[in-house]
C-alpha positions in Angstrom: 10.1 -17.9 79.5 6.8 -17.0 80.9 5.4 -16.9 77.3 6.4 -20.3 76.8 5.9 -22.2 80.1 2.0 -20.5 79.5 2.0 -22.1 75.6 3.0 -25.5 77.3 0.5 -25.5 79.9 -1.9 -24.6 77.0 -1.1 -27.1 75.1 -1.3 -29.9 77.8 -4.9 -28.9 78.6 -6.2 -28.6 75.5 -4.3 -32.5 75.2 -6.4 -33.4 77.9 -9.2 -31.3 78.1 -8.9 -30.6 81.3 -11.1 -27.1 81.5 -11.3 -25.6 85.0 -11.4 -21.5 86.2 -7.3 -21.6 86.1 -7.2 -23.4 83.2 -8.9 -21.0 81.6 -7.5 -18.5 83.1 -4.2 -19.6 82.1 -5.0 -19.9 78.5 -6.1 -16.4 78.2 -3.3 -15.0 79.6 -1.4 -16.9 77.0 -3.8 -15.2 74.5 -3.5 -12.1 75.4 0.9 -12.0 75.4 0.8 -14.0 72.4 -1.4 -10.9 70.5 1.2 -8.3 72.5 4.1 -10.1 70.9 2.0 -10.7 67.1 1.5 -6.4 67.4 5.0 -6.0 67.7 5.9 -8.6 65.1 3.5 -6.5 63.4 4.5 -3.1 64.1 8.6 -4.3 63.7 7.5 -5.5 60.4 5.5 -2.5 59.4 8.3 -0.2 60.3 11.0 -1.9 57.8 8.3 -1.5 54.9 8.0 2.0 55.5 11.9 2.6 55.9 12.3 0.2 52.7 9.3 2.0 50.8 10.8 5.5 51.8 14.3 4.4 50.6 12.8 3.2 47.3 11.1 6.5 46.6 14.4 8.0 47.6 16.4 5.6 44.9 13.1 6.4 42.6 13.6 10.2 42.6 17.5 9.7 42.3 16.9 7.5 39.3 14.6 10.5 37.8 16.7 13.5 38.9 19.7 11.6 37.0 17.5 10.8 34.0 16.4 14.7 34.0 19.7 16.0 34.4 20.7 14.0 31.5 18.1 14.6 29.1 18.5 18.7 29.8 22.0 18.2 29.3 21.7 16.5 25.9 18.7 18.7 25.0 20.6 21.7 25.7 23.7 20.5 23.7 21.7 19.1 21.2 19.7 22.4 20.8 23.5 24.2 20.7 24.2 21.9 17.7 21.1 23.0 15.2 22.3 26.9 16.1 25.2 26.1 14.4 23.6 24.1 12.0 21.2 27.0 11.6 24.1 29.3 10.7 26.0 29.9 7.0 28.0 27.0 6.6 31.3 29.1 7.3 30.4 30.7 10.7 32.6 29.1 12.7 35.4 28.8 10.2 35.5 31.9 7.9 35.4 31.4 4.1 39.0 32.5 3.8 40.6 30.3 6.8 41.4 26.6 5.9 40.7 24.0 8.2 43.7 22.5 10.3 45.9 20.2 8.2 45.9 17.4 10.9 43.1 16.4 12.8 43.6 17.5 16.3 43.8 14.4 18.6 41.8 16.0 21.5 38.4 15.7 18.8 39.2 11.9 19.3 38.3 11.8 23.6 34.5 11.4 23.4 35.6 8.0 20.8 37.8 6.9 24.0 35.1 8.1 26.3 32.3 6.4 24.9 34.9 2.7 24.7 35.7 3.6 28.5 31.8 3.7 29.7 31.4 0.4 27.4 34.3 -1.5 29.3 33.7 -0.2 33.1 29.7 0.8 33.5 28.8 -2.6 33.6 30.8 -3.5 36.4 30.2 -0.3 38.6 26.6 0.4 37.9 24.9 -2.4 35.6 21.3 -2.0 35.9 21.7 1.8 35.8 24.1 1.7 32.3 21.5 -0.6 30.7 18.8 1.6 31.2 20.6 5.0 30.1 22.3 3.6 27.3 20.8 5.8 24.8 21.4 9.0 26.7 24.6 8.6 27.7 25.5 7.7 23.9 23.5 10.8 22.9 25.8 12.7 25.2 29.5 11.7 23.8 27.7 12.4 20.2 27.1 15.6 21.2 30.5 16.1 22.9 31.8 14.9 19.9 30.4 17.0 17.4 30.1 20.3 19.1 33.9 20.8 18.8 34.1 19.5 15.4 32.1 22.1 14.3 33.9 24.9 15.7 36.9 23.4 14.2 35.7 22.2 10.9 32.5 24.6 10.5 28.9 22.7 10.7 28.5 22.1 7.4 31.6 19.8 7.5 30.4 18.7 10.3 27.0 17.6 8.7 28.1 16.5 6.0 30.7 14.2 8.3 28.0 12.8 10.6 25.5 12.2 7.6 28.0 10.1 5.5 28.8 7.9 8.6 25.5 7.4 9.3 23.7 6.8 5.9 26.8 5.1 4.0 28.2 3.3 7.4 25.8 2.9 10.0 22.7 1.7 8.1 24.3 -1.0 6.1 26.4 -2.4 8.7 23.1 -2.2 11.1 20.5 -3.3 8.3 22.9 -6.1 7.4 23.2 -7.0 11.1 19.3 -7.0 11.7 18.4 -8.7 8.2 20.9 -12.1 9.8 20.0 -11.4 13.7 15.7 -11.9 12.1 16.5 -15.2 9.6 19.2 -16.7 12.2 16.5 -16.5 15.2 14.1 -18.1 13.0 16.5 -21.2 12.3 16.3 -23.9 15.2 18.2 -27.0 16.1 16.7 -29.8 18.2 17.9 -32.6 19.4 20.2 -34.5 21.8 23.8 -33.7 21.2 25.5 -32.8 24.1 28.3 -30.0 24.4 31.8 -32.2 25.0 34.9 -31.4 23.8 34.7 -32.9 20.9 31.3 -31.7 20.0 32.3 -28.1 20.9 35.5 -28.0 18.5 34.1 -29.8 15.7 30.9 -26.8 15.8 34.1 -24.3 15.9 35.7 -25.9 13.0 32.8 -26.0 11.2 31.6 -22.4 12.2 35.2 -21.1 11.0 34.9 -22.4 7.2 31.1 -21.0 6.7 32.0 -17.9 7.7 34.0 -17.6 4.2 30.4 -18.9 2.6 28.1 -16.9 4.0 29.7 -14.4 6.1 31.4 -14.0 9.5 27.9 -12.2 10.6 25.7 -14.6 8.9 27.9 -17.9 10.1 28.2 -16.2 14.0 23.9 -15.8 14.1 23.3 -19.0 12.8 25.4 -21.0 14.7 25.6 -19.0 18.3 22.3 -20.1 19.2 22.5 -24.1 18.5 26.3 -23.7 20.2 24.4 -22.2 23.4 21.7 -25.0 23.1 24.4 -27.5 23.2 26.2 -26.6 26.1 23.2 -25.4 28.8 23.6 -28.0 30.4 27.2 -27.3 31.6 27.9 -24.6 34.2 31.6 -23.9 33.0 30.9 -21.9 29.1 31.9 -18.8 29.1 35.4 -19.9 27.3 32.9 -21.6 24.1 31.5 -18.3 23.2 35.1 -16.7 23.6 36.7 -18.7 21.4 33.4 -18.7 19.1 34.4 -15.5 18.7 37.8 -15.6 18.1 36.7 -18.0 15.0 33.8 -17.9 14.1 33.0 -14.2 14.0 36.6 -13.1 13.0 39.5 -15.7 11.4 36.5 -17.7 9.5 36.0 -14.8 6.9 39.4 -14.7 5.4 38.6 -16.8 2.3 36.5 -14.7 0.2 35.6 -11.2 -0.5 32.0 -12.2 1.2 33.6 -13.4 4.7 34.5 -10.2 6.0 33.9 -6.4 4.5 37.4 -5.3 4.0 37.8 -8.4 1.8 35.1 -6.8 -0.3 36.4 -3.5 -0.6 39.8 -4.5 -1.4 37.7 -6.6 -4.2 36.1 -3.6 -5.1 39.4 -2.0 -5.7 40.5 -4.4 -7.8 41.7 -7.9 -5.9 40.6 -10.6 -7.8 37.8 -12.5 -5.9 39.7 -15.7 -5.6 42.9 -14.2 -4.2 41.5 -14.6 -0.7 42.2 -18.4 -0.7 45.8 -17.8 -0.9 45.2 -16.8 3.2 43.8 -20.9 3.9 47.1 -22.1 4.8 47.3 -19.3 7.6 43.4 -20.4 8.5 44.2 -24.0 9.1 47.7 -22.9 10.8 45.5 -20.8 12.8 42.5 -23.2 13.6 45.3 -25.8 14.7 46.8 -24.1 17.1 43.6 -22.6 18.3 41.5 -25.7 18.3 44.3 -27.9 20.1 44.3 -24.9 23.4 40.2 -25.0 23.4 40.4 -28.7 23.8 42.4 -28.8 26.7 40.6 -25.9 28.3 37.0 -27.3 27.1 38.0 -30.8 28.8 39.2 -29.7 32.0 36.0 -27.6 32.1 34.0 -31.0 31.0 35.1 -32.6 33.4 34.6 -30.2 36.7 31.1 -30.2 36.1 30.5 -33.5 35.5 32.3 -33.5 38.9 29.6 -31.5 40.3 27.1 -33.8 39.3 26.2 -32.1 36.4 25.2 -34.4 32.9 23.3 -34.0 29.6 20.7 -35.5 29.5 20.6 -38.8 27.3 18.4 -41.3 28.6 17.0 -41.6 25.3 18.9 -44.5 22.8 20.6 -43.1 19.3 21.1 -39.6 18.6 18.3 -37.7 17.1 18.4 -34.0 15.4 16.5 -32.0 13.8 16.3 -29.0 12.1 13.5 -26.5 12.4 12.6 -23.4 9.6 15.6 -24.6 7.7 13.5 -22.7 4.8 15.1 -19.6 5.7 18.1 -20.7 4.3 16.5 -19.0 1.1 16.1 -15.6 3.0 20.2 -16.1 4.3 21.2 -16.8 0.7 19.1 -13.3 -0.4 21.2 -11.6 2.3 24.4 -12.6 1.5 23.6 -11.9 -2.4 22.2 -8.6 -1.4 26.5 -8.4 0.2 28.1 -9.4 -3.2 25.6 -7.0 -5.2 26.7 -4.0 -2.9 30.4 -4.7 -3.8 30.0 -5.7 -7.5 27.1 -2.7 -9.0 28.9 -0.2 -8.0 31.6 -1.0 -11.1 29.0 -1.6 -13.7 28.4 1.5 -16.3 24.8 1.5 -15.7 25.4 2.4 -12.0 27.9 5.2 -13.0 27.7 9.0 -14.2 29.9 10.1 -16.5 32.1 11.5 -14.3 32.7 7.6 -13.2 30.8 8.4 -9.8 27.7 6.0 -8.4 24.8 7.3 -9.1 22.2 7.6 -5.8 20.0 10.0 -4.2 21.8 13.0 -3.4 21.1 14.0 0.5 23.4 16.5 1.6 26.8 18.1 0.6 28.6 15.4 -1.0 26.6 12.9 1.0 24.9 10.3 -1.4 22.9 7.1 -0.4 23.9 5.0 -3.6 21.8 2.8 -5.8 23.6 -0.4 -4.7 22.9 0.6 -1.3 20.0 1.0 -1.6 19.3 -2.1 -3.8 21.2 -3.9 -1.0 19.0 -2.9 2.4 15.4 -3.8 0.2 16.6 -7.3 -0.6 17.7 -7.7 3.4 14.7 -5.9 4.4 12.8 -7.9 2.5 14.1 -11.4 2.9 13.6 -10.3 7.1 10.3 -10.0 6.5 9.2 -12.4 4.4 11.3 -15.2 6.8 8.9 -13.7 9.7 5.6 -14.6 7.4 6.8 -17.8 6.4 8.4 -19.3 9.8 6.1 -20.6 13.1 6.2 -18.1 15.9 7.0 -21.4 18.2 10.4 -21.7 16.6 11.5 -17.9 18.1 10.4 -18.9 21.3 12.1 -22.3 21.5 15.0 -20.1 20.5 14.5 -17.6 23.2 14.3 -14.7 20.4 13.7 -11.2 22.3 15.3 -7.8 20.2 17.3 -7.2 23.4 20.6 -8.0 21.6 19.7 -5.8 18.5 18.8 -3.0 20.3 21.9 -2.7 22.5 24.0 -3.2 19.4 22.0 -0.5 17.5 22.7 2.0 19.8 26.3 1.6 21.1 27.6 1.4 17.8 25.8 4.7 16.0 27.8 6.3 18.7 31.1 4.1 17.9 30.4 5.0 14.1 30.5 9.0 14.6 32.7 9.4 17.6 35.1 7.7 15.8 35.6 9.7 13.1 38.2 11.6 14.2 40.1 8.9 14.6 40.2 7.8 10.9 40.1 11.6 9.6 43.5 11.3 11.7 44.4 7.7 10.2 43.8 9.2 6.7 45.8 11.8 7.5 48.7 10.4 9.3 48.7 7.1 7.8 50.9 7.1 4.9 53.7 9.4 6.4 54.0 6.4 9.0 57.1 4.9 7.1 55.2 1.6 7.6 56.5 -0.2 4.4 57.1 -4.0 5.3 54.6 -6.9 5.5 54.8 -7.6 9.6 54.7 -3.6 9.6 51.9 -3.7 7.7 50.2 -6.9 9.5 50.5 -5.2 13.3 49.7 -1.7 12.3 46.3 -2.7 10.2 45.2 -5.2 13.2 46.3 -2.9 16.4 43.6 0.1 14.9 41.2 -3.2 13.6 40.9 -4.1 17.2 39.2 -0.8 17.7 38.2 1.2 14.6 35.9 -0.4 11.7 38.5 -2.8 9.8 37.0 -1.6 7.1 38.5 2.2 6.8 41.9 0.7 8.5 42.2 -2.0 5.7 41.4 0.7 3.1 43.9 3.2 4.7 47.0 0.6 4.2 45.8 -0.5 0.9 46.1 2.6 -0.5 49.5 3.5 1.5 51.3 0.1 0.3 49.4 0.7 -3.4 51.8 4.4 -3.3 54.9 2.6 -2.8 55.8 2.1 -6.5 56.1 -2.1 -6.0 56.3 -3.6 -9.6 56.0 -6.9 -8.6 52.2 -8.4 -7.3 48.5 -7.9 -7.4 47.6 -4.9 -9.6 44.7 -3.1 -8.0 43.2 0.5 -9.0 45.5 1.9 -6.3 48.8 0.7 -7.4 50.2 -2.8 -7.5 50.5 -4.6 -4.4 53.2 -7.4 -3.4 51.5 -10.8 -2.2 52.9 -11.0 1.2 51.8 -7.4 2.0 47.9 -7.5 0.8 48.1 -11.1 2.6 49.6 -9.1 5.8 46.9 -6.2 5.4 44.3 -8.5 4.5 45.0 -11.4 8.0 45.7 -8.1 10.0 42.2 -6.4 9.5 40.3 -9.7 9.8 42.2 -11.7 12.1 43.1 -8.6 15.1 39.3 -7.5 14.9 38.9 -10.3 17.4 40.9 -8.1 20.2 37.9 -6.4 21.5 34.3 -6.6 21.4 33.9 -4.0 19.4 36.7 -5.2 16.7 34.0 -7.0 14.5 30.5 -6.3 14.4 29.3 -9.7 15.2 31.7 -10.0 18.6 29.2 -7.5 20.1 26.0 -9.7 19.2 27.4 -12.7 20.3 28.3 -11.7 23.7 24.7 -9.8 24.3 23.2 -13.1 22.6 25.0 -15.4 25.4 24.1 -12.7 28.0 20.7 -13.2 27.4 20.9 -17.0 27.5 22.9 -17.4 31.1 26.5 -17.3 29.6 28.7 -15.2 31.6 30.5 -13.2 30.0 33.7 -11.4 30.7 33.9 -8.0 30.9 35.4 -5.9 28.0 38.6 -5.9 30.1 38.2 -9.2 31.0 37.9 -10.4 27.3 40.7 -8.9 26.0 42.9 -10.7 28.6 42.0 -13.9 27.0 42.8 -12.4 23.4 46.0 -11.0 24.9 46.5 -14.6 26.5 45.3 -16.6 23.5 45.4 -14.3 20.4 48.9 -12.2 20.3 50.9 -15.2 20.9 49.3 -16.8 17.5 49.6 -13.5 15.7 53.2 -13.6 16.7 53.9 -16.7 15.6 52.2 -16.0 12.1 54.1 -12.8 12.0 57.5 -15.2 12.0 56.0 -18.2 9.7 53.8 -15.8 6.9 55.3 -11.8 7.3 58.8 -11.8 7.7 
């Protein structure tokens, strides 16, 4: 009170300039509280930076003591490891004991580990998972493979983690990168504004060039213009879902290039055509699909134009525009690159004469193939060359960082290895199942597609139904196969690989690619509530209309 009946007084004679001995006297009083109060602004102030400062270096050597705990920990397994690898081949399993004739299921907890970290660290501890995500993948490789090699002996064990990673990984990641590079370089401008309408006719369109080009290819080429649409609106999250659900999955039913256990089966001896006979479950599909993202889309539309929010379209007409569309050559190298992979390896040339594909022999019976190889040069090659030829303007209108790549690249090498236990155990298991009829067949390949490669899975129950002795259907190098149940097998690996993010290998780059651009996302919990809610009521109903 004092402080401010002095300031007042101040005031007024300064107002007035009225100057006498008690004026004066008055105003340095004021003075000297007013520096007594700014010291212990000062000194109040001074004291929360150090407490802050000294809570940061707290939270600074936390952050470092975790980081050191888990690199010794992963040195000091890792270290464990080339011991064994060190030793004969048969230490830990003597050269006259036989492995175990199952797999034992406990080998298959670091898979489920490594899927539980996925699903809940980035809802309890966000910023610290993205920043370890290379160690803590390191970790359940290690806790993986240590006990594999006492069961299986660490040459098996090598040889194990060596094919996954030079005859799975690479591809699948080279193939991944090679699209994620051309797509980025690929931009749309213009005014078109994400409505309803707008947003199901880029679906619909998505879905049928995934059969063209890919359900990789057609989900990184038409993500980013989707997201471009659509920033505008607050309400998006449910776009990218169902982009998803389309796009990256259903869309690649049609052809042996859509989706990669289409080409393997075509490798095995399904004619290339025979996917078509899966469009009337497609368009059954899209339907029902499209029709419950239009009413959820609109009701969406309409809240935020509720809030005020609108596209912007001052301008008259409609004007687009795209941007690099060159590097549609580099896409169409890619996806040749795909159909040479599946169609060299049967030519003679590419064969020994034990019928086996010739390659570079790495390790055990570990072989990185000619047509593998052939395959990752053209993709590597068409990346770079659409990087020389495109305007470096174009990636930054698109908002192209590596951040997506990079998180892919390393959560799924540890997805690939951990989880192969999991399909030793499949392989093993698989055709003693008694799983003989076509909805059998359709729920059982999609249920271990939602979170093993669909690739394996589809091969697994290809070969099971090609061991039944069926006389009737499509004759393929492992036994002739009726219709219904390669169609079952077939819609069951590429439809249910929508479940989960990591069903597909696109559903992962789509979700960091929206992350990155201000979509929220659901968590991996969250998103398989909407498949549960969206997806298993239409695989039901196909199951009734197409399998039974």
């Amino acid at each position: 009170d004092l402080h401010l009946s002095l300031r007042r007084q101040r005031q007024m004679c300064i107002r007035d300039r009225i100057f006498t001995i008690h004026t004066i006297d008055f105003c340095m009083l004021y003075d000297i509280i007013a520096s007594v109060k700014n010291k212990r602004i000062l000194n109040r102030k001074k004291h929360i930076y150090e407490k802050n400062l000294l809570n940061d270096n707290r939270a600074v050597r936390k952050y470092n003591m975790e980081v050191a705990v888990l690199k010794k920990l992963v040195t000091v397994l890792g270290a464990f490891f080339a011991v064994l690898l060190a030793c004969p081949l048969s230490v830990f399993a003597a050269e006259g004991s036989k492995a175990p004739s199952t797999v034992p299921v406990w080998l298959c907890i670091p898979f489920a580990g490594l899927l539980l970290c996925i699903a809940v660290m980035p809802l309890v501890k966000a910023e610290w998972w993205e920043s370890h995500q290379p160690l803590v993948v390191a970790l359940w490789i290690i806790l993986m493979v240590v006990p594999f090699a006492f069961v299986y002996g660490a040459g098996k064990t090598a040889e194990t983690v060596l094919d996954c990673i030079v005859n799975d990984y690479l591809t699948f990641i080279i193939l991944l990168f090679g699209l994620f590079c051309v797509s980025g370089n690929i931009t749309m401008e213009g005014d078109f504004a994400g409505s309803p309408r707008v947003n199901v006719g880029l679906l619909a369109l998505g879905t049928l060039l995934a059969s063209c080009i890919g359900t990789t290819g057609a989900s990184m080429l038409m993500v980013r213009p989707v997201i471009k649409m659509n920033s505008w609106r607050k309400r998006k999250g449910h776009i990218m879902i169902f982009f998803i659900f389309m796009v990256s999955n259903m869309g690649g039913c049609l052809t042996p290039i859509g989706d990669p256990p289409l080409l393997m089966g075509f490798m095995r001896g399904v004619p290339f055509f025979w996917s078509l006979h899966l469009f009337p479950v497609l368009i059954f599909n899209m339907v029902i699909l499209l029709f419950a993202f239009y009413q959820i889309d609109k009701r969406s539309y309409r809240k935020d134009i509720a809030n005020g929010r609108k596209p912007d379209i001052r301008k008259p007409g409609t004007q687009f525009r795209l941007d690099g569309l060159h590097n549609i050559i580099f896409l169409v190298m890619i996806v040749g690159a795909v159909i040479l992979s599946g169609v060299l390896p049967g030519m003679s040339a590419f064969q020994d004469a034990a019928g086996n594909v010739r390659g570079i022999h790495l390790f055990g019976e570990v072989t990185l193939t000619f047509p593998a190889l052939i395959e990752i040069v053209i993709i590597l090659l068409a990346a770079f060359l659409s990087f020389k030829t495109t305007d470096k303007q174009i990636r930054i209108r698109n908002h192209f960082t590596w951040g997506a790549i990079q998180e892919v690249a390393v959560l799924f090498i540890g997805i690939f290895i951990t989880m192969q236990p999991a399909l030793m155990l499949l392989k093993a298991v698989g055709p003693n199942l008694g799983i003989t009829k076509p909805a059998e067949m359709f729920w059982a390949t999609g249920a271990l597609s939602s979170f093993l490669d669909n690739t394996p899975t589809y091969l697994v129950f290809l070969t099971t139904a090609g061991t039944l002795a069926f006389t009737n259907g499509i004759t393929t190098t492992l036994g002739t196969v009726p219709t219904k149940v390669l169609s079952a097998i077939s819609c069951g690996a590429v439809f249910m690989g929508a479940n989960t993010y990591i069903g597909n290998a696109p559903n992962f780059m789509v979700k960091a690619i929206s992350d990155e651009n201000g979509v929220k996302m659901p968590s991996f919990f969250g998103y398989m509530l909407w498949s549960v809610a969206f997806l298993v009521p239409v695989f039901i109903i196909d199951m009734f209309v197409f399998f039974l």
